[in-house]
PQR file of N, CA, C, O and H, with PARSE charges and radii, in Angstrom:
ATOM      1  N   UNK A   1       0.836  -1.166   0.000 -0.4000 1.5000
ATOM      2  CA  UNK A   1       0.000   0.000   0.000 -0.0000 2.0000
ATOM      3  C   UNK A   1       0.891   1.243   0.000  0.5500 1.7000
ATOM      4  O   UNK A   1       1.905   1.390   0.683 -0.5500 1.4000
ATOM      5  N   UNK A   2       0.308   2.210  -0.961 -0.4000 1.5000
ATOM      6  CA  UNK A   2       1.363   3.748  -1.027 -0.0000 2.0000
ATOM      7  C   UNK A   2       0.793   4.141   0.240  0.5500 1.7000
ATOM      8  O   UNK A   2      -0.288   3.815   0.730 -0.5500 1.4000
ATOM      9  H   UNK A   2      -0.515   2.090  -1.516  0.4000 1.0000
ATOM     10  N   UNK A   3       2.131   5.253   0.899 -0.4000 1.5000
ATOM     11  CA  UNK A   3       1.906   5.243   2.144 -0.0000 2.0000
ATOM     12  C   UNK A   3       3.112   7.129   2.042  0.5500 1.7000
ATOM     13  O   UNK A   3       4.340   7.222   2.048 -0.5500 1.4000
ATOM     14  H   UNK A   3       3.009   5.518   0.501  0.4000 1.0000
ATOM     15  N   UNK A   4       2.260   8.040   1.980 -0.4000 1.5000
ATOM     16  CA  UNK A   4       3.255   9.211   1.811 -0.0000 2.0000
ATOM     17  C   UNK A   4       4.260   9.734   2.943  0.5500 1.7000
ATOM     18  O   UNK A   4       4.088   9.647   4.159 -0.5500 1.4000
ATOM     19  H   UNK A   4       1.263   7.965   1.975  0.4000 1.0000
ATOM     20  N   UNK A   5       5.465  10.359   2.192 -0.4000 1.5000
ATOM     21  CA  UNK A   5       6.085  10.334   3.412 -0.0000 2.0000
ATOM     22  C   UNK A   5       5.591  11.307   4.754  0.5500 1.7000
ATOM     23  O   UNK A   5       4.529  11.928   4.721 -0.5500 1.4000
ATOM     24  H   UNK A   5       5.604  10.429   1.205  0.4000 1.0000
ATOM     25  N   UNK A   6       6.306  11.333   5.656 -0.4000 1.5000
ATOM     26  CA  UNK A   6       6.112  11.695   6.801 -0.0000 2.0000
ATOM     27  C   UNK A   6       5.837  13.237   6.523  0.5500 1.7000
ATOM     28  O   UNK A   6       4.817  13.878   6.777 -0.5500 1.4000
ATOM     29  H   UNK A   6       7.168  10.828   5.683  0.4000 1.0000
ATOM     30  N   UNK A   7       7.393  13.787   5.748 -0.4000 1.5000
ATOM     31  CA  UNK A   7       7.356  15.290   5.913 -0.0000 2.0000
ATOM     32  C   UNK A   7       7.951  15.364   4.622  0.5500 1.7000
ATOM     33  O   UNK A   7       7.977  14.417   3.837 -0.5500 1.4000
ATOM     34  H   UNK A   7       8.222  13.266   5.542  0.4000 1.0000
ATOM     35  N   UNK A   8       8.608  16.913   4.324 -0.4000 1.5000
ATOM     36  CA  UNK A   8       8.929  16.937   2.796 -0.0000 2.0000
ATOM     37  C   UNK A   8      10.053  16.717   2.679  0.5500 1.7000
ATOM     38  O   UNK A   8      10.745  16.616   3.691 -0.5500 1.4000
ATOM     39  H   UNK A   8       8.587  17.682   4.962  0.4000 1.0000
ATOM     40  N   UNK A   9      10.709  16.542   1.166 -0.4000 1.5000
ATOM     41  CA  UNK A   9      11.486  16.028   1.016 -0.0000 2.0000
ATOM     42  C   UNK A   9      12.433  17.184   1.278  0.5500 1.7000
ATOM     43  O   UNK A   9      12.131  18.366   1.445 -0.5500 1.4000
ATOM     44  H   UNK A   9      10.146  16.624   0.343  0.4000 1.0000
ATOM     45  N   UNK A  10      14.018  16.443   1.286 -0.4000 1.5000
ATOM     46  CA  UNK A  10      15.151  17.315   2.128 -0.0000 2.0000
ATOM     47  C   UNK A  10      15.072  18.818   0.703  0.5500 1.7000
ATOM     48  O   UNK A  10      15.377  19.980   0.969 -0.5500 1.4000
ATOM     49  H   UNK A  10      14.263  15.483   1.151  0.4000 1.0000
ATOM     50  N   UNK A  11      14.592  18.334  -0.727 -0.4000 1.5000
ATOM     51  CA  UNK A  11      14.981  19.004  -1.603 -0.0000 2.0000
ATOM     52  C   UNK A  11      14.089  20.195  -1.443  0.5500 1.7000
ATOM     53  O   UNK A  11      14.593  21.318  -1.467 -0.5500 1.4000
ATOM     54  H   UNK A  11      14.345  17.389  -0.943  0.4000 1.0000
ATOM     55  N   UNK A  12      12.786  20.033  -1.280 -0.4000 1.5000
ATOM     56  CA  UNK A  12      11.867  20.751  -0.675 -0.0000 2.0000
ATOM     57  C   UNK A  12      12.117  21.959   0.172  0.5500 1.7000
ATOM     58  O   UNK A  12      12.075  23.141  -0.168 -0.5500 1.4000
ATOM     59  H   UNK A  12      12.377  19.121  -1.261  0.4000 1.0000
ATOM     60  N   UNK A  13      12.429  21.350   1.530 -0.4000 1.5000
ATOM     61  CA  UNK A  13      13.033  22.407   2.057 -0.0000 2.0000
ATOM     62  C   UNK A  13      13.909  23.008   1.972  0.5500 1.7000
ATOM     63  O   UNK A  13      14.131  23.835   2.856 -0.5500 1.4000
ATOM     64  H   UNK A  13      12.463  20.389   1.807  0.4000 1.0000
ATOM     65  N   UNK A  14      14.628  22.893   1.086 -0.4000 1.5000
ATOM     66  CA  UNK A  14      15.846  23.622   0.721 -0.0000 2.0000
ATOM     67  C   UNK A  14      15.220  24.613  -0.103  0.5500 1.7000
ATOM     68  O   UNK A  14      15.410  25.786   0.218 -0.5500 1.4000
ATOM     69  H   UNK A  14      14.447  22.221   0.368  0.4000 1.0000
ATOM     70  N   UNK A  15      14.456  24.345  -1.178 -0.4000 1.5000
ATOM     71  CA  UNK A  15      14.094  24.947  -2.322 -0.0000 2.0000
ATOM     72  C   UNK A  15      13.282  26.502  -0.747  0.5500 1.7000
ATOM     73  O   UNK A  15      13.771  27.565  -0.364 -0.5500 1.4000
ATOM     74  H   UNK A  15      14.302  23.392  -1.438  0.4000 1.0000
ATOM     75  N   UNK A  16      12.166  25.887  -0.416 -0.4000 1.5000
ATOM     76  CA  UNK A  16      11.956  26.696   0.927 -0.0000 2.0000
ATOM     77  C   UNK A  16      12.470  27.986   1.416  0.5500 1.7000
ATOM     78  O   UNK A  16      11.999  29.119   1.512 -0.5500 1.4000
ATOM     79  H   UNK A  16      11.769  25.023  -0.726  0.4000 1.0000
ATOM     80  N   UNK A  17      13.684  27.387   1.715 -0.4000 1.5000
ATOM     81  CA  UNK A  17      14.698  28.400   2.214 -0.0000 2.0000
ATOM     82  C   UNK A  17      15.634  28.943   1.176  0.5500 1.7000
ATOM     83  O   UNK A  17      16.554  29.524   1.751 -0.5500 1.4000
ATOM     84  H   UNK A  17      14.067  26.466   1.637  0.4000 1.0000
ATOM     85  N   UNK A  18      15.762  28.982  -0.138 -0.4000 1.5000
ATOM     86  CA  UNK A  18      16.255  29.565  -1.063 -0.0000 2.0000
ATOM     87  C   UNK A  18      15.183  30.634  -1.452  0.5500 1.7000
ATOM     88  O   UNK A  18      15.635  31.662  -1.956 -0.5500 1.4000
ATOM     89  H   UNK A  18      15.014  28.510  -0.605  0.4000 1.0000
ATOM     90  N   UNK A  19      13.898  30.547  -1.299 -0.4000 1.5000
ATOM     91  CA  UNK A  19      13.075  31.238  -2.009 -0.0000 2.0000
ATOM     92  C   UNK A  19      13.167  32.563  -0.944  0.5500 1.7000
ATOM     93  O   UNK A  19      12.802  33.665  -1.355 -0.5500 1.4000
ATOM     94  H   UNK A  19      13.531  29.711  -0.889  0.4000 1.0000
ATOM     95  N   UNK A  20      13.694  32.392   0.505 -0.4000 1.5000
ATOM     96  CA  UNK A  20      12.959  33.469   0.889 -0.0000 2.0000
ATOM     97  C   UNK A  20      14.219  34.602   1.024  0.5500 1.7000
ATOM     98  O   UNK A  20      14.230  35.766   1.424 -0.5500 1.4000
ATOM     99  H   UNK A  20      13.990  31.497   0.839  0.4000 1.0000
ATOM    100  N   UNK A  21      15.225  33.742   0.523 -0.4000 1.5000
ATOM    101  CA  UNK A  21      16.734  34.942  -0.174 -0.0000 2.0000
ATOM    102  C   UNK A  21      16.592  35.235  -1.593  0.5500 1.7000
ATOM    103  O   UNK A  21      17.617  35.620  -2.156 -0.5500 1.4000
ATOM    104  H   UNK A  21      15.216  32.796   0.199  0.4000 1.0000
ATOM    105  N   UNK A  22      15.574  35.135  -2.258 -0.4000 1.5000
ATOM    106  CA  UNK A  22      15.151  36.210  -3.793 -0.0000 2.0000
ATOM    107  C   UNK A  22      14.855  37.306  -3.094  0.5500 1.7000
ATOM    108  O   UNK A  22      14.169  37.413  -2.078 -0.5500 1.4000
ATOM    109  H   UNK A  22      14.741  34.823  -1.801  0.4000 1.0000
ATOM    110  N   UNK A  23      15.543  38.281  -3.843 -0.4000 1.5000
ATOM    111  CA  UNK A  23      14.534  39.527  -3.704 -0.0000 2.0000
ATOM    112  C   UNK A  23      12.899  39.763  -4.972  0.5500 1.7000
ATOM    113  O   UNK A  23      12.714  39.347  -6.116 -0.5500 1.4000
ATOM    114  H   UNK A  23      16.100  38.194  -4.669  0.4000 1.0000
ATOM    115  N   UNK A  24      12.072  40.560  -4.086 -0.4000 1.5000
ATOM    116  CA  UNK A  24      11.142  40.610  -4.786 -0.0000 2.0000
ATOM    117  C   UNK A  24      11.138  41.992  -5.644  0.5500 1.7000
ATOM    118  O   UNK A  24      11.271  43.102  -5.129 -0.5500 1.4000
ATOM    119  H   UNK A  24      12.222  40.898  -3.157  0.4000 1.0000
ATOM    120  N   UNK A  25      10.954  41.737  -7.108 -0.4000 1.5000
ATOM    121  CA  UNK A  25      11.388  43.025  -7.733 -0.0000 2.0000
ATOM    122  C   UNK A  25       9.905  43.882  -7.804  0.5500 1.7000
ATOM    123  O   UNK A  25      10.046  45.096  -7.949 -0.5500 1.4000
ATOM    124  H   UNK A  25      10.846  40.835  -7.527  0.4000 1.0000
ATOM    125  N   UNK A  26       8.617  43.420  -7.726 -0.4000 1.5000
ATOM    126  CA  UNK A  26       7.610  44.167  -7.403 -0.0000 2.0000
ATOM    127  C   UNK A  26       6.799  43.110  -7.550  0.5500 1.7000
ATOM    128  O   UNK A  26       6.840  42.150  -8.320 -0.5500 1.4000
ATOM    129  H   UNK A  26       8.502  42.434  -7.608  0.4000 1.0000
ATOM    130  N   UNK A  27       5.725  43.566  -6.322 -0.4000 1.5000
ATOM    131  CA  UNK A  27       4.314  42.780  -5.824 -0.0000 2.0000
ATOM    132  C   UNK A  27       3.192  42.399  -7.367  0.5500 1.7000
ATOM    133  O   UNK A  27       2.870  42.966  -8.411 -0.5500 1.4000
ATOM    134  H   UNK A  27       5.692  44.346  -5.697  0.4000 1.0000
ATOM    135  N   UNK A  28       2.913  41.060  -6.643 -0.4000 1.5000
ATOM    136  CA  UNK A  28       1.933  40.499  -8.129 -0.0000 2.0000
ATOM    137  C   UNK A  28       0.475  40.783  -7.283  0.5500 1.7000
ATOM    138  O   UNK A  28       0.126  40.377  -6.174 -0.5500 1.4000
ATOM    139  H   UNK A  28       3.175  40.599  -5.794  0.4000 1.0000
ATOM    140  N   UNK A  29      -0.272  41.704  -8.332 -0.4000 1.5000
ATOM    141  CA  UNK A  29      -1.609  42.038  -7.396 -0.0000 2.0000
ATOM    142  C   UNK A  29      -2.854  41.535  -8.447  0.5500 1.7000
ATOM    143  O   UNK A  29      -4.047  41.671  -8.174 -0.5500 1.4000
ATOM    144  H   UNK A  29       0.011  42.034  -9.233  0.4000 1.0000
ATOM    145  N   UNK A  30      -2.338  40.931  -9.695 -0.4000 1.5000
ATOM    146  CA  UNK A  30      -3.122  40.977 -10.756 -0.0000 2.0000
ATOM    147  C   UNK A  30      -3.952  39.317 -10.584  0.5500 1.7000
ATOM    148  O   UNK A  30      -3.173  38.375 -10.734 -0.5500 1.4000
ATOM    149  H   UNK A  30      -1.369  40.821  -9.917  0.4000 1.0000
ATOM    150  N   UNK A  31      -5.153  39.011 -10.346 -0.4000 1.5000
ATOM    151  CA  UNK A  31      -5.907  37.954 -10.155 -0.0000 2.0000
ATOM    152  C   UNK A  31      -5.002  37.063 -11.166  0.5500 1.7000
ATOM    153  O   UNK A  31      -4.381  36.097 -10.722 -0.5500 1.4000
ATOM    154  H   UNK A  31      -5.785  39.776 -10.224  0.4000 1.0000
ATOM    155  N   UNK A  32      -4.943  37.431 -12.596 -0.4000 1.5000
ATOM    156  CA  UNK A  32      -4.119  35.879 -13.228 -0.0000 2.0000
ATOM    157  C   UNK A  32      -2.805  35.649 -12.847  0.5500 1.7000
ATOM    158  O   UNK A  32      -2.419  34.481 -12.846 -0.5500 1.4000
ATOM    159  H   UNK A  32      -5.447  38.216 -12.956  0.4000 1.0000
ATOM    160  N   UNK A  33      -1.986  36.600 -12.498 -0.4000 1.5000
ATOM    161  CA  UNK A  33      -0.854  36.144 -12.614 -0.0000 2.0000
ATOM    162  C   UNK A  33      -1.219  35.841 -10.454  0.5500 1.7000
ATOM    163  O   UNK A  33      -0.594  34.810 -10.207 -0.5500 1.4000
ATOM    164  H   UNK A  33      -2.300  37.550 -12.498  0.4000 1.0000
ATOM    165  N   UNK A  34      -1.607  36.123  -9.697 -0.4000 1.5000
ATOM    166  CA  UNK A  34      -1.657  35.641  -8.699 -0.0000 2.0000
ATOM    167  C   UNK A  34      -2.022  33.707  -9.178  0.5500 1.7000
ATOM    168  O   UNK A  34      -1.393  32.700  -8.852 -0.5500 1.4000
ATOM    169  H   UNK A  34      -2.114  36.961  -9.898  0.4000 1.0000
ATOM    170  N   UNK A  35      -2.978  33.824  -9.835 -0.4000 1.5000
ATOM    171  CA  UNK A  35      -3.441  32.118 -10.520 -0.0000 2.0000
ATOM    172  C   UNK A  35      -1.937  31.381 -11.098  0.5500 1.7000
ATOM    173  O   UNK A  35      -1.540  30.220 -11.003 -0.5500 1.4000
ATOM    174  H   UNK A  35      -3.488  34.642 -10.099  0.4000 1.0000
ATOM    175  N   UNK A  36      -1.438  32.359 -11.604 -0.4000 1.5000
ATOM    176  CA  UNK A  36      -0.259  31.561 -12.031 -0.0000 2.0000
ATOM    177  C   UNK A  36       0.570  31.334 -11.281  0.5500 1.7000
ATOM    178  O   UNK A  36       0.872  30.142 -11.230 -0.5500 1.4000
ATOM    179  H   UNK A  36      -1.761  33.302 -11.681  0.4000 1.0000
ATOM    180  N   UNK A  37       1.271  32.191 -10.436 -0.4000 1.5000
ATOM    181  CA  UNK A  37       2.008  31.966  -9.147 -0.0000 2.0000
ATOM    182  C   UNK A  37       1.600  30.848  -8.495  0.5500 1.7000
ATOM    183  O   UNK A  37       2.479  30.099  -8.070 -0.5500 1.4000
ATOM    184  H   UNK A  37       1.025  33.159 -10.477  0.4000 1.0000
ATOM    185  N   UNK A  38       0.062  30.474  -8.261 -0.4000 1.5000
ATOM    186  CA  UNK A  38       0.322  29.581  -6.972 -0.0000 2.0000
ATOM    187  C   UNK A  38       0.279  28.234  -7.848  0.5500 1.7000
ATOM    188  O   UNK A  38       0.269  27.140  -7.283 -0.5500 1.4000
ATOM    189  H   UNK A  38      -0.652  31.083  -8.607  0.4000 1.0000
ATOM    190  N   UNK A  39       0.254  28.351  -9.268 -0.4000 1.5000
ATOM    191  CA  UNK A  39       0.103  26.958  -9.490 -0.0000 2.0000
ATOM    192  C   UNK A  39       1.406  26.433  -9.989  0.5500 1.7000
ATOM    193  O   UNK A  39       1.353  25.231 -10.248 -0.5500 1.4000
ATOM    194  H   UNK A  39       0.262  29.240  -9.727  0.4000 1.0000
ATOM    195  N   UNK A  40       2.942  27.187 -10.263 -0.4000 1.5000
ATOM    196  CA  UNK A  40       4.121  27.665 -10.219 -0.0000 2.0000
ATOM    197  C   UNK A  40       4.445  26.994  -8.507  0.5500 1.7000
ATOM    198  O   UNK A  40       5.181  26.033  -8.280 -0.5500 1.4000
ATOM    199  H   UNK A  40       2.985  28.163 -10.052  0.4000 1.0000
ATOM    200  N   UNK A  41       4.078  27.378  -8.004 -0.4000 1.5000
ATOM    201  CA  UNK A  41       4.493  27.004  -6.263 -0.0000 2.0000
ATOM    202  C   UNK A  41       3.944  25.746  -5.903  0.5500 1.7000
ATOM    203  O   UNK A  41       4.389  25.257  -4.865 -0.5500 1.4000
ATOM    204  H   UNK A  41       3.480  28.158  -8.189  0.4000 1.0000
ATOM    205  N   UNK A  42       3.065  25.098  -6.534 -0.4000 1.5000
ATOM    206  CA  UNK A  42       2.623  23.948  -6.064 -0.0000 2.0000
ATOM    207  C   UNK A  42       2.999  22.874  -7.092  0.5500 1.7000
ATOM    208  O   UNK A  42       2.960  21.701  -6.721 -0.5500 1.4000
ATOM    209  H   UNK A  42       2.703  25.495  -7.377  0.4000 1.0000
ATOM    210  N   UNK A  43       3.355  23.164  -8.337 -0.4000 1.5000
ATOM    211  CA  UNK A  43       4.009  22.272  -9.290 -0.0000 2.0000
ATOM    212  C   UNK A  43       5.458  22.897  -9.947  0.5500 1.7000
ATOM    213  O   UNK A  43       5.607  22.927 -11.169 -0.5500 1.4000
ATOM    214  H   UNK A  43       3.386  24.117  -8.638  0.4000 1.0000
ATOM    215  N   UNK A  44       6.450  23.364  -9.061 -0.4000 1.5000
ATOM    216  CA  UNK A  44       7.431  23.909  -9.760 -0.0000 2.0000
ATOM    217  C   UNK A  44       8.165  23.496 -10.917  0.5500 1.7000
ATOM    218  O   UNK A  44       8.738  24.169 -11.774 -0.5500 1.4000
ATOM    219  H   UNK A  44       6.329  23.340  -8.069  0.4000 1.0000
ATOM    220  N   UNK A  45       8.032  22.197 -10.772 -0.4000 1.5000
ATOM    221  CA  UNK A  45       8.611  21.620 -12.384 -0.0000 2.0000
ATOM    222  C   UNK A  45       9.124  19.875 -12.143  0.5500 1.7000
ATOM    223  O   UNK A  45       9.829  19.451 -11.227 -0.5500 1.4000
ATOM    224  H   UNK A  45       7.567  21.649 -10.076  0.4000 1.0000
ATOM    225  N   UNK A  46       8.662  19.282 -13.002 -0.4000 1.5000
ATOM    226  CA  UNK A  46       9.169  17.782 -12.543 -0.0000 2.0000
ATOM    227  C   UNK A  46       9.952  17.312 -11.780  0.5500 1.7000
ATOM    228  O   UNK A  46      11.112  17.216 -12.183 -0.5500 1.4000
ATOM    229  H   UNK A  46       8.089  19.626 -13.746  0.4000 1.0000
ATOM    230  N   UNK A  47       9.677  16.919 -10.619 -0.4000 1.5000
ATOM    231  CA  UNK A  47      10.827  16.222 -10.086 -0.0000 2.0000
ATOM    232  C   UNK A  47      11.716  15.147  -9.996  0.5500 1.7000
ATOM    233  O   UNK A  47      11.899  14.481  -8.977 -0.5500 1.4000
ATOM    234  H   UNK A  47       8.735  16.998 -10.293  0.4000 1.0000
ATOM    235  N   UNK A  48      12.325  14.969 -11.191 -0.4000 1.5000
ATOM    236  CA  UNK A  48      12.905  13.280 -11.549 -0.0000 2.0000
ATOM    237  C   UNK A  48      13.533  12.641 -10.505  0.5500 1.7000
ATOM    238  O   UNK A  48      14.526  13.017  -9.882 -0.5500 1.4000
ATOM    239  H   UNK A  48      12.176  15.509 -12.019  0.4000 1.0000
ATOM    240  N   UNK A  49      12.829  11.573 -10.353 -0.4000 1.5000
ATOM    241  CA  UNK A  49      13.625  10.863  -9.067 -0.0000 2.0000
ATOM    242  C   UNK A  49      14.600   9.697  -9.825  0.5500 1.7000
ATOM    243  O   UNK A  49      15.480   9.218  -9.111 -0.5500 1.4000
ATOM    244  H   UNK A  49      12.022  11.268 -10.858  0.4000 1.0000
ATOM    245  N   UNK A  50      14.526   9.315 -10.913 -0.4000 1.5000
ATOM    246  CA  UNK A  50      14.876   8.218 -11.429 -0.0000 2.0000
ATOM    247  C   UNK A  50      14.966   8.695 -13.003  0.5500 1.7000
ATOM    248  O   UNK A  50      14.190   9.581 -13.361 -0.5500 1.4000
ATOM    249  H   UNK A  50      13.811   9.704 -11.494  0.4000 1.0000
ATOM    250  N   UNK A  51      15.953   8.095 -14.019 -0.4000 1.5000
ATOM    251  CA  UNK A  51      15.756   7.895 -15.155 -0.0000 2.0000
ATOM    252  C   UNK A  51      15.227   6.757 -15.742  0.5500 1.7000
ATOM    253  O   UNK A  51      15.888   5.844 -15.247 -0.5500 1.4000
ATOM    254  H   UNK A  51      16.583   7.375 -13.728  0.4000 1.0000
ATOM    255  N   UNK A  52      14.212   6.154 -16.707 -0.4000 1.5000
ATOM    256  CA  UNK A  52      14.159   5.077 -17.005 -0.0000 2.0000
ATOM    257  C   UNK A  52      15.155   4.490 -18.104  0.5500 1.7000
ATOM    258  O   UNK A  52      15.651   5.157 -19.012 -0.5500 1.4000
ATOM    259  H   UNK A  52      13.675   6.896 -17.109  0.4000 1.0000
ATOM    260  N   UNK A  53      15.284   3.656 -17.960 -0.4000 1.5000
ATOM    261  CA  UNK A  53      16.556   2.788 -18.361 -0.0000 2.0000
ATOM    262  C   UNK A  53      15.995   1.875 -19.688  0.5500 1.7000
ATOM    263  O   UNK A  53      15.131   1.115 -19.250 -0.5500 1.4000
ATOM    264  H   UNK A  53      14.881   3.115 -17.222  0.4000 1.0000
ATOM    265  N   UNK A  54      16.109   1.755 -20.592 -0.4000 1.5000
ATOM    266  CA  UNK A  54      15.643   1.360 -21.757 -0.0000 2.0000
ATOM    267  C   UNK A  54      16.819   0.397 -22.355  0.5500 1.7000
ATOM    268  O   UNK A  54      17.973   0.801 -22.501 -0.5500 1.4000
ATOM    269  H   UNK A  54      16.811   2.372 -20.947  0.4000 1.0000
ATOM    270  N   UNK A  55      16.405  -0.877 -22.672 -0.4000 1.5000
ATOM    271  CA  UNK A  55      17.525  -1.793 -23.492 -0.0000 2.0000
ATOM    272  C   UNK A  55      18.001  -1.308 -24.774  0.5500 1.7000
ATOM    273  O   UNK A  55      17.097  -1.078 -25.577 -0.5500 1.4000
ATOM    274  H   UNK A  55      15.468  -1.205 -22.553  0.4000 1.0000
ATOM    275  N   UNK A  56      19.497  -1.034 -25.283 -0.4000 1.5000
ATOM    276  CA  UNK A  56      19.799  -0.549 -26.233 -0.0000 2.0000
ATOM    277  C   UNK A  56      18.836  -0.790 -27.781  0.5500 1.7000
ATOM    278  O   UNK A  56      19.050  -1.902 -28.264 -0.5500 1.4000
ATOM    279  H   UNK A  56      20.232  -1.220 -24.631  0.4000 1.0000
ATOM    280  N   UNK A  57      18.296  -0.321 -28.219 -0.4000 1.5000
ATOM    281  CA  UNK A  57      17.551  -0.234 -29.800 -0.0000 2.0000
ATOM    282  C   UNK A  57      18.642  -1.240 -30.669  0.5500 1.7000
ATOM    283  O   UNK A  57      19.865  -1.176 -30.798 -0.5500 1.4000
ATOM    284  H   UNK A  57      18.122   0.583 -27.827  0.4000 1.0000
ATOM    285  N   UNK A  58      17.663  -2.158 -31.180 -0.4000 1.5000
ATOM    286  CA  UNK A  58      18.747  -2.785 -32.466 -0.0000 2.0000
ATOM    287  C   UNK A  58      19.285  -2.067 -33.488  0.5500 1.7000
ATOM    288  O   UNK A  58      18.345  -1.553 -34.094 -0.5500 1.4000
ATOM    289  H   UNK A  58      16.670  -2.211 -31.076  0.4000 1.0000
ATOM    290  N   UNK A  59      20.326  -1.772 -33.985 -0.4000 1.5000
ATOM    291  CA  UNK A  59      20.181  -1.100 -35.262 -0.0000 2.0000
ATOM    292  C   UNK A  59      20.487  -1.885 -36.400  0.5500 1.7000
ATOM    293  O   UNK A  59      20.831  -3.066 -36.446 -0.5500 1.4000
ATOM    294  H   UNK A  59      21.089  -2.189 -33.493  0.4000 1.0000
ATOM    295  N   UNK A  60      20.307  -1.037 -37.346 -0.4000 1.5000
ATOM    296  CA  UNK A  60      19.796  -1.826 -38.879 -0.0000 2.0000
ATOM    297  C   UNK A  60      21.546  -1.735 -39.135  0.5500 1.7000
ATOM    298  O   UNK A  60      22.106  -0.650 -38.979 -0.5500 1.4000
ATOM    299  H   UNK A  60      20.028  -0.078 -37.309  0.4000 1.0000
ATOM    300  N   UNK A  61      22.376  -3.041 -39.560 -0.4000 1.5000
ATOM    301  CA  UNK A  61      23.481  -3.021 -39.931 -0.0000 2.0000
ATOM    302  C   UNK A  61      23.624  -2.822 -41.499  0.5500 1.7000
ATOM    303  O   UNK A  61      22.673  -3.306 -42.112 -0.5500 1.4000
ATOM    304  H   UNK A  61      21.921  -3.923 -39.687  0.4000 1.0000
ATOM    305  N   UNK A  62      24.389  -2.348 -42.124 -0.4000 1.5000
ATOM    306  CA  UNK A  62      24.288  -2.026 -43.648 -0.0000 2.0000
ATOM    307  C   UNK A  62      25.236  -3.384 -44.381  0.5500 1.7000
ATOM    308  O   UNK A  62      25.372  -3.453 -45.603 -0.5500 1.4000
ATOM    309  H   UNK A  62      25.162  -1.955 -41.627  0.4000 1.0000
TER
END
């Protein structure tokens, strides 16, 4: 049974505490881009945990 972890991952909090040493170059007050921000903060970008590993392709010998 999937069973999530406890707390976040170590990468997580790091990312965390990097964000709050950006400076902010001016406040987002605009309803879409507020929409975009939080969905930016809750899916920042794939997190590859693994590559998949694929058996070499035959190739066509001439």
């Amino acid at each position: 049974m999937f069973r999530p972890p406890s707390g976040p991952r170590a990468e997580v909090v790091e990312e965390q505490g990097l964000k709050a040493t950006i400076p902010e170059i001016a406040p987002i007050a605009d309803a879409g881009s507020l929409s975009v921000q939080a969905m930016y903060e809750t899916n920042p970008y794939p997190r590859w945990t693994h590559l998949a590993r694929r058996p070499p392709a035959a190739g066509r010998r001439a």
